[in-house]
C-alpha positions as CSV (number, residue, x, y, z in Angstrom):
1,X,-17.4,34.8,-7.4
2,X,-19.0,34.3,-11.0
3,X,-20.8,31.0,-9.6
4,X,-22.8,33.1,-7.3
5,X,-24.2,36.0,-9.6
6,X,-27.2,34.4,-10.4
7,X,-28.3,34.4,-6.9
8,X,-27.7,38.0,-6.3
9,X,-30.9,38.9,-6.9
10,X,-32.6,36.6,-4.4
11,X,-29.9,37.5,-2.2
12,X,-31.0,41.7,-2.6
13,X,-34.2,41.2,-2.5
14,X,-34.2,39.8,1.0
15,X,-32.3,42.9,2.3
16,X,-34.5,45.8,3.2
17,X,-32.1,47.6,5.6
18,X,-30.5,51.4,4.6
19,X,-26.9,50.7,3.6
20,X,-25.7,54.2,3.6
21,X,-22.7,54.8,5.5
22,X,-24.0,57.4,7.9
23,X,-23.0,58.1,11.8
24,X,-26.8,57.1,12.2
25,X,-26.9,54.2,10.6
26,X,-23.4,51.9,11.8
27,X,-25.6,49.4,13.2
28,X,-27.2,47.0,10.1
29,X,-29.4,44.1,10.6
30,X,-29.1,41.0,8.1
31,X,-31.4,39.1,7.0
32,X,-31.9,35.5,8.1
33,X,-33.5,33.7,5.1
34,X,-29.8,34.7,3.7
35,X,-27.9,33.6,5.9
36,X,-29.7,30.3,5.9
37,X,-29.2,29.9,2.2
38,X,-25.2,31.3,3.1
39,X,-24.9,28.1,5.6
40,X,-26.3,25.3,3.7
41,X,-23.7,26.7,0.9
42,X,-20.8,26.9,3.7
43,X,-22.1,22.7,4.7
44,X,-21.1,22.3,0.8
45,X,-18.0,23.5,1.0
46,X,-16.5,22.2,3.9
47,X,-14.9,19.0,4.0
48,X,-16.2,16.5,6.8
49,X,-14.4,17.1,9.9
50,X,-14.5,20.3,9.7
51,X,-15.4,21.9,13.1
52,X,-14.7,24.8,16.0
53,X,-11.9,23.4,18.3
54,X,-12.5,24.2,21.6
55,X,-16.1,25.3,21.2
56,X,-16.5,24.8,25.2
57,X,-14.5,28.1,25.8
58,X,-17.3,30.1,23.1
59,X,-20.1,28.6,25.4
60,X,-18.8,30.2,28.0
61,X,-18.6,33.6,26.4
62,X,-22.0,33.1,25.8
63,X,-23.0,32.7,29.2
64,X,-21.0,35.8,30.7
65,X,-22.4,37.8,27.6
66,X,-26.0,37.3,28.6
67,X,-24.9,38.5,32.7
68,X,-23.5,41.7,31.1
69,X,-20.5,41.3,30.1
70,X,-18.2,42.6,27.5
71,X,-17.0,40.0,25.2
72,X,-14.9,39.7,22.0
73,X,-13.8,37.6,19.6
74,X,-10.4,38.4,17.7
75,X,-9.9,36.1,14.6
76,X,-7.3,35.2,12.0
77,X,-8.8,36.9,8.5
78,X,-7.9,35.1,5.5
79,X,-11.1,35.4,3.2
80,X,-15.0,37.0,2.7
81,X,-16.2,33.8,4.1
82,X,-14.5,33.6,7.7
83,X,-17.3,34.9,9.5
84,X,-20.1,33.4,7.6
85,X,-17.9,30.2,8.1
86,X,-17.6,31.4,12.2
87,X,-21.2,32.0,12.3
88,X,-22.4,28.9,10.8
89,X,-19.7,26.5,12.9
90,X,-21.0,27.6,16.0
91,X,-25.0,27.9,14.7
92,X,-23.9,24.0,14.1
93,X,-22.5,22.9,17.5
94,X,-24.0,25.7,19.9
95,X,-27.1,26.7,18.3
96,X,-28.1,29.7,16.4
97,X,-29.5,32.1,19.2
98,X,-25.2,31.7,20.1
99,X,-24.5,32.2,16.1
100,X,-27.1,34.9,16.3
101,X,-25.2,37.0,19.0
102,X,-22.4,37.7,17.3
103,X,-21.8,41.1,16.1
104,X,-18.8,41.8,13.4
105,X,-16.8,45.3,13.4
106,X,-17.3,45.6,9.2
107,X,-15.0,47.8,7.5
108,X,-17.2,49.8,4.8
109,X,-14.8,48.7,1.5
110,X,-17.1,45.4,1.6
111,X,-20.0,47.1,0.8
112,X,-18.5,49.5,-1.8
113,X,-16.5,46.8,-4.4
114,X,-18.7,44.2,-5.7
115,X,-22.3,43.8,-5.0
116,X,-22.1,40.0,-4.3
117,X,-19.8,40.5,-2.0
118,X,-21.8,43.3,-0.6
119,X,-24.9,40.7,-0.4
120,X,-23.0,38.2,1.5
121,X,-22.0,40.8,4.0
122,X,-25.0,42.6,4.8
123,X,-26.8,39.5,5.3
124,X,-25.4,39.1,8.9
125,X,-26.1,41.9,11.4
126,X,-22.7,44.2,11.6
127,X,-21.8,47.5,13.1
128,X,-19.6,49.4,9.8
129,X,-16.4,51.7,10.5
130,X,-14.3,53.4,8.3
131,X,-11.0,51.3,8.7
132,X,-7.5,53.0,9.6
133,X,-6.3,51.4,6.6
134,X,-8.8,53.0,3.8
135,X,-6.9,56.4,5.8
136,X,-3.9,55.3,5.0
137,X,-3.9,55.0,1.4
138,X,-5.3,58.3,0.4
139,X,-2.4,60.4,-0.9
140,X,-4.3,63.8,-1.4
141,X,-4.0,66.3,1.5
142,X,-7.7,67.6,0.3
143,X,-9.4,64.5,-0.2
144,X,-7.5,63.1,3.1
145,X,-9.3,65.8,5.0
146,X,-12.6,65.3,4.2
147,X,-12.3,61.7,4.3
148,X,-11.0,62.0,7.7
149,X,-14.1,64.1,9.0
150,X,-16.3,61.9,8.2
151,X,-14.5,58.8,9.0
152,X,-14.4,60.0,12.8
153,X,-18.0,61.0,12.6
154,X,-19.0,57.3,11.4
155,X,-16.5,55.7,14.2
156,X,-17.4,57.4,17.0
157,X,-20.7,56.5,16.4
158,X,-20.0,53.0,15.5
159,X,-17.8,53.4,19.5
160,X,-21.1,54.2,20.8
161,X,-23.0,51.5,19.4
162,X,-20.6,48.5,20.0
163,X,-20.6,50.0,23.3
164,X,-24.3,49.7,24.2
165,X,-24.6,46.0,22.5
166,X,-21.7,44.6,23.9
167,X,-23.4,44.9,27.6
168,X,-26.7,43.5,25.9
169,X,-25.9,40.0,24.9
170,X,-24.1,40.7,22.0
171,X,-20.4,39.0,21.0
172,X,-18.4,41.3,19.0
173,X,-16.2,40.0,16.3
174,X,-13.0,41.7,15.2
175,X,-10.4,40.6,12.7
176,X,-6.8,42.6,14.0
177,X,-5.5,42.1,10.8
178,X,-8.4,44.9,9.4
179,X,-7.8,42.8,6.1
180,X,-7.7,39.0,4.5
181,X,-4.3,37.6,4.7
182,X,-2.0,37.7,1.7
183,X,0.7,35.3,1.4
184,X,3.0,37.3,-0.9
185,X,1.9,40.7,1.4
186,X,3.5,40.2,4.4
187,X,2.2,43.7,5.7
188,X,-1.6,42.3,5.2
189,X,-1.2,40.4,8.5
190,X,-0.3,43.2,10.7
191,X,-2.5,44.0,13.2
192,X,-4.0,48.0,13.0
193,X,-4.0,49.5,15.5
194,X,-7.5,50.4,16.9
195,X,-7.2,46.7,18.5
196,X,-5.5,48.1,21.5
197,X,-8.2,49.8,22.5
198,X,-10.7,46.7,21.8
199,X,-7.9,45.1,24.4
200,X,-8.5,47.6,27.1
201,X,-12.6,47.8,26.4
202,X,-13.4,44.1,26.8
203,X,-13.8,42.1,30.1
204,X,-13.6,38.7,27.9
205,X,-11.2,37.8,24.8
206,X,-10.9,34.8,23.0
207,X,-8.4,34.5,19.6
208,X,-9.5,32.4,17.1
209,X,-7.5,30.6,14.6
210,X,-9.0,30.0,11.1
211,X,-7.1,27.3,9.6
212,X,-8.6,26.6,6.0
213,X,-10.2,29.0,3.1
214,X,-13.5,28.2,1.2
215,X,-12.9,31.9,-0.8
216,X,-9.0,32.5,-1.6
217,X,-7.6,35.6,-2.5
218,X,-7.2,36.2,-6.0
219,X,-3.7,37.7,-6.5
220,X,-4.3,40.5,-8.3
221,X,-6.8,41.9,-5.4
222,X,-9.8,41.8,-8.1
223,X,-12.4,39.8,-5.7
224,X,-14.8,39.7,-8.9
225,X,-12.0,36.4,-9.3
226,X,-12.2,34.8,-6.4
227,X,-13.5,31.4,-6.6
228,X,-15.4,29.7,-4.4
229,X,-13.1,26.1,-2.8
230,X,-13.7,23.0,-0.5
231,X,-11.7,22.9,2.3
232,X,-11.0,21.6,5.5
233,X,-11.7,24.0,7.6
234,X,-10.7,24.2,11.5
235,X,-11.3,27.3,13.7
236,X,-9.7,27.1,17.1
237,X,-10.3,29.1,20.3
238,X,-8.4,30.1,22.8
239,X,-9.1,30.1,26.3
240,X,-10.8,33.1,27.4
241,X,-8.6,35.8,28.8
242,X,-9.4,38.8,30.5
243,X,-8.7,41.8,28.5
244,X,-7.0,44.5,31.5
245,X,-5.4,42.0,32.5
246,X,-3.8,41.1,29.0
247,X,-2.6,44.2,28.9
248,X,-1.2,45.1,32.0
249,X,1.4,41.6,31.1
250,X,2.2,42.9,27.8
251,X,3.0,46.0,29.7
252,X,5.8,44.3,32.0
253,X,7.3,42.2,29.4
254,X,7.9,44.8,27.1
255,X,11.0,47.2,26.7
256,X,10.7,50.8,27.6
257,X,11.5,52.0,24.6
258,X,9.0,50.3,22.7
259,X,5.4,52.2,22.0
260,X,2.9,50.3,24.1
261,X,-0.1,50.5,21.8
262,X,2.2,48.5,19.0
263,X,3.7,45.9,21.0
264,X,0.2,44.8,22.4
265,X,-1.0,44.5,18.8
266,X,2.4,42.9,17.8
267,X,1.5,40.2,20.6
268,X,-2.4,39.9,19.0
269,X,-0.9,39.1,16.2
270,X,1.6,36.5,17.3
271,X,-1.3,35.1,19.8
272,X,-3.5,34.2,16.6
273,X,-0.2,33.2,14.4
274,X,0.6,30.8,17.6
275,X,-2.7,29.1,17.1
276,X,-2.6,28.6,13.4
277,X,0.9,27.1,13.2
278,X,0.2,24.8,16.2
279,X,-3.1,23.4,14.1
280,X,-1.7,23.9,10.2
281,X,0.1,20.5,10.0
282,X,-2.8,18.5,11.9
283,X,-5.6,20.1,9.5
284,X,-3.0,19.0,6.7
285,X,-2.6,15.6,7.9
286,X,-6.6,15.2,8.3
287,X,-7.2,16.4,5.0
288,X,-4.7,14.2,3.2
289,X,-6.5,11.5,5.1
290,X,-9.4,11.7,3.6
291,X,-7.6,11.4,0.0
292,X,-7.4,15.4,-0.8
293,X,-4.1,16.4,-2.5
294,X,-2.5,18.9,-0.4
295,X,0.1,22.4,-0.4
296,X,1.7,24.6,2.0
297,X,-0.3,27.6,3.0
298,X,-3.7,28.6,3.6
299,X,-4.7,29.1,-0.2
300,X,-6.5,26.4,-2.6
301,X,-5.4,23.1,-1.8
């Protein structure tokens, strides 16, 4: 991220929001000189022919968000730039009053490791929550406990807000995962297990593959070494699929000994891994194509 720390403080100083992580204050608006300067860097990075596959079904979540109804996205996460990359694909071939509808679930550990990072993230609107996962590593009882007070404090809050804006126009936008993709982690692309709720609370789903990364994970986890890439990059949408409904099949197909709330985000999971091993070796191809050297996976090529 060095290449981008001399724009930090144009980036700041167009965000005038409070940041505090607060049950008051889950909801955070952007800013949209930002995230205009954000997409012309994105039109950079990506290679031509890089596009949303299947934008038709996204149009159509569009329109059954503005009659009311409830409407998610559930994506593939492999880097800090996927949704800055989803929101400027579809300002791009939908418009940006569709771009500008979508509304991210943010965990708060974006805001609180390195301020570019932090920039880039508060430039789009979000509604923050304190992730399962952040829980799950804290080893002291004491510090567990307090944690865990405030942490349902913040997230029923942030409940309450996604609630109200998702029946006002607004697309929410959840990675399952609940972190980027590691290749050598194979735990990092387990879903969490909040998104069976998400399932249950949403008349409209589409899972979205993200096949490409303009921001790589740096192996050692230190995102102050992550370096910005071109890529082609290809995100595909399903069909939408009602969320009830969704549910009640994973329900009959699955073994009555298995918990319920696991093996629906088990199938998540394999729903967006489906996508991205059905489009990996045509992205490839396409890329090679145009005369880019090429490896397996979805790091630098």
């Amino acid at each position: 991220m060095s290449n981008l720390i001399p724009q930090l403080p144009l980036l700041e100083s167009n965000l005038n929001g409070n940041y505090e992580f607060e049950p008051e204050n889950v909801y955070q608006v952007g800013s949209q000189v930002n995230r205009k300067w954000i997409g012309e860097l994105i039109d950079k990075l990506a290679l031509p022919g890089s596009r949303i596959d299947n934008a038709e079904a996204l149009a159509e979540l569009r329109r059954r968000s503005l009659m009311g109804e409830s409407c998610v996205i559930m994506a593939e996460h492999y880097s800090n730039f996927d949704f800055p990359t989803i929101f400027r694909f579809i300002e791009k071939q939908l418009g940006l009053k569709t771009a500008e509808s979508l509304l991210p679930i943010r965990g708060m550990k974006l805001s609180e490791t390195l301020p570019v990072i932090a920039a880039f993230s508060r430039s789009y609107d979000t509604i923050v929550i304190y992730p399962s996962r952040t829980l799950d590593s804290i080893t002291d009882p004491k510090k567990l406990a307090e944690v865990r007070k405030k942490s349902v404090r913040i997230n029923q809050a942030a409940i309450r807000e996604m609630i109200t804006r998702k029946h006002k126009g607004r697309i929410i936008v959840v990675f399952p995962a609940g972190t980027r993709y590691r290749p050598w982690n194979p735990s990092s692309k387990k879903g969490v297990r909040e998104i069976s709720s998400y399932m249950k609370n949403f008349d409209n789903i589409i899972f979205m593959g993200i096949n490409g990364n303009l921001l790589p994970v740096n192996r050692t986890d230190d995102m102050s070494k992550e370096e910005l890439a071109s890529d082609l990059m290809i995100l595909t949408c399903s069909d939408i699929v009602n969320g009830r409904r969704y549910r009640a099949e994973v329900k009959n197909m699955m073994p009555e000994e298995e918990n319920f709330k696991r093996c629906l985000v088990d199938q998540v999971m394999r729903e967006l891994e489906r996508i991205h091993i059905c489009v990996e070796p045509k992205r490839l191809e396409e890329k090679h194509s145009q005369g880019f050297c090429i490896f397996t996976g979805n790091g630098v090529d």
